[in-house]
N, C-alpha and C positions, 0 to 999 in steps of 0.2 A: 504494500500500500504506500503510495507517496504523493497522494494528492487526495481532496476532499477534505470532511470530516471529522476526525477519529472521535468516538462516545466513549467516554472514561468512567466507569462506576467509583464511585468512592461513599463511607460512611457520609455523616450529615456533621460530625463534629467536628469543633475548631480544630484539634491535632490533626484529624484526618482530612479538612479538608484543605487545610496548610501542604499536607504530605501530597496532596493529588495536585493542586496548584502548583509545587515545585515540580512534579514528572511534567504536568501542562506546560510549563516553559521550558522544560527541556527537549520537549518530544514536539515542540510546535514547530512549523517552518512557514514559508511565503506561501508555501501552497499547501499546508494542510493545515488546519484550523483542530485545537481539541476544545470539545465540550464537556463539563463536567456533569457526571449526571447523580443524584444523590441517592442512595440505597437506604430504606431501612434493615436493621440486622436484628436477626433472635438477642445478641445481644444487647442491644439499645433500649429490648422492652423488660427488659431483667432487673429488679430490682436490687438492694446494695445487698443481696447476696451474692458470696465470692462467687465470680465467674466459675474456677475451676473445681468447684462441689458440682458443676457441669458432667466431670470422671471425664471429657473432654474436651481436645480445641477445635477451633471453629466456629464459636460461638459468636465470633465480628465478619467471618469470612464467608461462610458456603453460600448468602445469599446473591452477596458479590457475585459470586462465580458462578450462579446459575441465572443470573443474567447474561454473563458473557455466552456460556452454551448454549444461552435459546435464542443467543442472537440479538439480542435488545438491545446490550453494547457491544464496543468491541475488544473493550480490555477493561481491567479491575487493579486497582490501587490498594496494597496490602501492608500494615506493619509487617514483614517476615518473620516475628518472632510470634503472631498472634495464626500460621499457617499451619495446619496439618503435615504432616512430611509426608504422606498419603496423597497425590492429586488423582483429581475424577479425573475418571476417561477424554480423551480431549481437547486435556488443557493444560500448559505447559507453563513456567518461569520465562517470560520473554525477556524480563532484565533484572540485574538487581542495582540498584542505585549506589553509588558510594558511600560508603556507611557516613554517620553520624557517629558521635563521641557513645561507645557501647554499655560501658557503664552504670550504675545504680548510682544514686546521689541524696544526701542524707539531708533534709530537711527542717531548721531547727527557729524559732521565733528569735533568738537570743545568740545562737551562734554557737560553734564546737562541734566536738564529731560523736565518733559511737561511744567512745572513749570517758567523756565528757558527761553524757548523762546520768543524773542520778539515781540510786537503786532504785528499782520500782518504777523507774518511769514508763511513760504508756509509749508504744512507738505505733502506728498504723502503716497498714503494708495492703494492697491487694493478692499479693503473689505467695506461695506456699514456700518457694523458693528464697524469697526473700526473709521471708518470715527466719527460717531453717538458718539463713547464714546467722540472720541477727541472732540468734537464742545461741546457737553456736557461740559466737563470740563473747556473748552477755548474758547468760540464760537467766541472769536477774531481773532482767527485764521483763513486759510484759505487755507483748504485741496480739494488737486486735486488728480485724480487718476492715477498711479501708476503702470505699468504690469509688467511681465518679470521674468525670475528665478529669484532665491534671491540674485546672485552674479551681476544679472543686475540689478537688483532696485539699490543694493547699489551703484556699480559704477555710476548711473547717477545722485546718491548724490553725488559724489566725482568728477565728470567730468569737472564741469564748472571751478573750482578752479586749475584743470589740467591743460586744455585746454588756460585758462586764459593767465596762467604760459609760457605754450610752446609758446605763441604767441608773451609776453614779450621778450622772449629767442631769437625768432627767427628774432624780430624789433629790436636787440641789438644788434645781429650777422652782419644781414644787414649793420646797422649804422655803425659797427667799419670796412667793409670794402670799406666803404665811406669814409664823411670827418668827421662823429661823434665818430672818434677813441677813443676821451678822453671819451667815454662812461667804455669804459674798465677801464679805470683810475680813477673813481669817485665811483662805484661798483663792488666790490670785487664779490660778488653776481654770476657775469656773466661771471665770469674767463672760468667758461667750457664752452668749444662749445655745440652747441642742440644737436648733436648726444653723446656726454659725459652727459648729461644730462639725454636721456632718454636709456643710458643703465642701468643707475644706478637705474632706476625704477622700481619697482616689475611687473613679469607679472597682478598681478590684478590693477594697475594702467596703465598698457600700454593698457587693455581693455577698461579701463573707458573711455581713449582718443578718442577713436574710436567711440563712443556713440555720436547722434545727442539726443541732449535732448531740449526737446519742452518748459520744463518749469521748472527753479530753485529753487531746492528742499535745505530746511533748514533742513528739517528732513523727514526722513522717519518713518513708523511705521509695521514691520510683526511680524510674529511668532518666538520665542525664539527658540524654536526645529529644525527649518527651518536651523539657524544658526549654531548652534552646530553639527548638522548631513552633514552641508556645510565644517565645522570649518573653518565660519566665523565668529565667536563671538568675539574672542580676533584680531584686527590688529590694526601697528600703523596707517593705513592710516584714522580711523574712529573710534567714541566710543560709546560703546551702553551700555545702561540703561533697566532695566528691568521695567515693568510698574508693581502698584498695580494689582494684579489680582480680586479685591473689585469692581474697580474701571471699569476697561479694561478687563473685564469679556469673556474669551475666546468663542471662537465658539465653538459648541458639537464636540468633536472628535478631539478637536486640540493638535496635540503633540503623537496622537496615531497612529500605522502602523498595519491593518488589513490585511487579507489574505482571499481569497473570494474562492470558488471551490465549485463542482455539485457531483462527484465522494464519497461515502461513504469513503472508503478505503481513498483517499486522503486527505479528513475530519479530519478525525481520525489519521492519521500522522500528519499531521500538529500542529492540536489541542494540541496531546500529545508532542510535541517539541517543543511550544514557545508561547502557550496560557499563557495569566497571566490575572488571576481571578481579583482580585484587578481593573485591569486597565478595563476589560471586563464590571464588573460592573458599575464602574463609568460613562463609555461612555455608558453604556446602558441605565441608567437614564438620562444621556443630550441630547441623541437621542429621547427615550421617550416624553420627553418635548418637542423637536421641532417639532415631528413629531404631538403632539395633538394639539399646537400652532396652525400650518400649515403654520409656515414660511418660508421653503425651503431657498433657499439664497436670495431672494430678500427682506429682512426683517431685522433692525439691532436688533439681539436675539444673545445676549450672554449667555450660560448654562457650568457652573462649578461645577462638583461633586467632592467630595473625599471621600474615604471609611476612617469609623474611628470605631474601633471595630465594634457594632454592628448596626449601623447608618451609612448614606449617606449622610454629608453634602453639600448639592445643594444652587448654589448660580445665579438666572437668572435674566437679567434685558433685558426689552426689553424697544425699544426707538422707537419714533421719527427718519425722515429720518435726520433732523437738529439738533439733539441732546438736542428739547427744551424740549422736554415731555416725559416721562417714567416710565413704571410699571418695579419695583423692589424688589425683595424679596428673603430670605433666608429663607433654612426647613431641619431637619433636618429628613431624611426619614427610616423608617424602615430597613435594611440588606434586611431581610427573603422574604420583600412583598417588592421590590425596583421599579420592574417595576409597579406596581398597584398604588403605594405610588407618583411615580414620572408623572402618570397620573393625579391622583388625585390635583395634586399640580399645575401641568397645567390650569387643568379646573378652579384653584381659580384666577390665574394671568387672566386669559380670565375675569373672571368676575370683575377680577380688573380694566379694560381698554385697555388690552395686545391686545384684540381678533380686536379693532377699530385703535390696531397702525399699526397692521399687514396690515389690510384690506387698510390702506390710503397708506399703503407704495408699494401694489398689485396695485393700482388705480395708481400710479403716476408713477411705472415700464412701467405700460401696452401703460400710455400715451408715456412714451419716449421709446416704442418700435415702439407706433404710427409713430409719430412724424421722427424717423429713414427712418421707410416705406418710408412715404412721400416725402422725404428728396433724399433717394434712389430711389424714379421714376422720381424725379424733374431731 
């Protein structure tokens, strides 16, 4: 395909459809025009129960992609960490993007790392995976989950302290048109009225106000890329820290934007407009891995590659759902044979004890899918 056209499915959300506007300017030219076109996904209609008590992935994707196969559009815009390693009949990776910063990034109102929090503090996470490094590292802590874009995670770190705020304002306001006038007089603090107050708020703080939040987050913890493609990384209302990646071992795909389609011809534009080798391979090996694992997302499995001249430096640890036990290792893999090499390297972590963490963490999904059922007919 190289003229016309091209119809680009993507989610409806800010992240996603940031990620499908940068393929659109990549993949455009004088003569071929992309249109975006918006998808609802099973995911989107899912409430802030964790995605992956799902027992699988796909819950932002297969809708995508069964537009492209019935022909509606002609390619689909993917987080590649949120993809199946499994593709339907059909439909192929036409490119993968140059990744973005892969990373996890720690999220704190006040500043400091993982290091830094104090006992007990509450961390929220969406990811199983996430969840597993943090307790891993701090098992003193005490991580609950987390949903929502990334603009809403964050504000409902920042809400309570808002919210707190407007309530003072507004019990001061009160009081000074009572007899507690000398409130004014004693704090300078409260000189503005609430409505001078919350103009001078940024819209991304007048959001956070508006958030009911269930439970009081010290920190949050998502993806680096997430932020940066939000440009939310740098504000003063909040400060973030990037985590060891040794340590906080990404998901396969994470930080990378893929592009899906069935159409040769649109293959092949694509491809040639904004594939990047580099990045294609690295996620090919973390995919590789997971997919010989067999741990879909219900499983905390972290997979990190980097291409370094002629080798694949791969870095995978898999955990425990509580972060107390885990198969860990580093390889550095072939180039030439990445995919062969990165199976290969799976099958050693399975014999490691990787293949019995997986299996407890499939058993303990299943129960609290149980358990839901249950719960749901009661």
């Amino acid at each position: 395909m190289t003229t016309g056209t091209l119809r680009l499915a993507t989610r409806g959300s800010d992240l996603a459809l940031r990620q499908a506007a940068g393929v659109r300017d990549e993949i455009s030219t004088r003569r071929r025009d992309v249109e975006l076109v918006e998808v609802e996904t099973r995911g989107d209609r899912l409430d802030e129960e964790l995605i992956t008590e799902l027992g699988r992935t796909g819950a932002f994707v297969r809708a995508l992609d069964e537009h492209v196969l019935a022909g509606d559009v002609d390619a689909a815009v993917h987080s590649l960490k949120d993809m199946p390693t499994e593709m339907p009949d059909g439909l192929v990776v036409a490119a993968v993007g140059e990744r973005a910063p892969a990373g996890d990034a720690l999220v704190t109102r006040d500043g400091g790392d993982l290091a830094d929090l104090p006992r007990g503090s509450v961390v929220g996470t969406s990811s199983l995976r996430r969840k597993a490094q943090v307790l891993a590292e701090r098992p003193d802590l005490e991580v609950l989950p987390l949903r929502g874009n990334v603009d809403t995670r964050i504000q409902k770190l920042i809400a309570p302290d808002l919210q707190a705020e407007h309530e003072r304002r507004v019990e001061a306001e009160a009081n000074e048109k009572g007899e507690a006038a000398e409130f004014r007089e004693t704090d300078d603090e409260y000189e503005r009225s609430v409505e001078e107050w919350f103009d001078d708020l940024t819209e991304f703080q007048r959001g956070a106000l508006e958030h009911e939040v269930d439970h009081e987050y010290d920190a949050i913890v998502l993806a680096e890329a997430g932020l940066r493609r939000s440009d939310l990384f740098y504000r003063d209302e909040y400060e973030v820290e990037r985590l060891d990646r040794a340590d906080h071992v990404p998901a396969p795909g994470q930080g990378a934007v893929a592009v899906t389609a069935s159409d040769p011809d649109v293959i092949e534009a694509i491809r040639s407009a904004m594939d990047h080798e580099p990045t294609r391979v690295a996620t090919s090996v973390e995919r590789t891995v997971l997919s010989e694992l067999g741990g879909g997302c219900i499983a905390p499995i972290g997979v990190n590659a980097l291409v370094q001249g002629e080798h694949v430096s791969t870095r995978v640890r898999v955990l425990s759902a509580d972060g107390d036990t885990e198969v860990a290792a580093n390889r550095d893999l072939p180039l030439r044979t990445h995919r062969e090499a990165a199976a290969e390297f799976a099958d050693s972590l399975r014999e490691q004890g990787a293949a019995e963490l997986i299996q407890a963490a499939k058993r303990s999904a299943e129960t609290e899918t149980a358990k839901r059922a249950e719960e749901g007919d009661a």
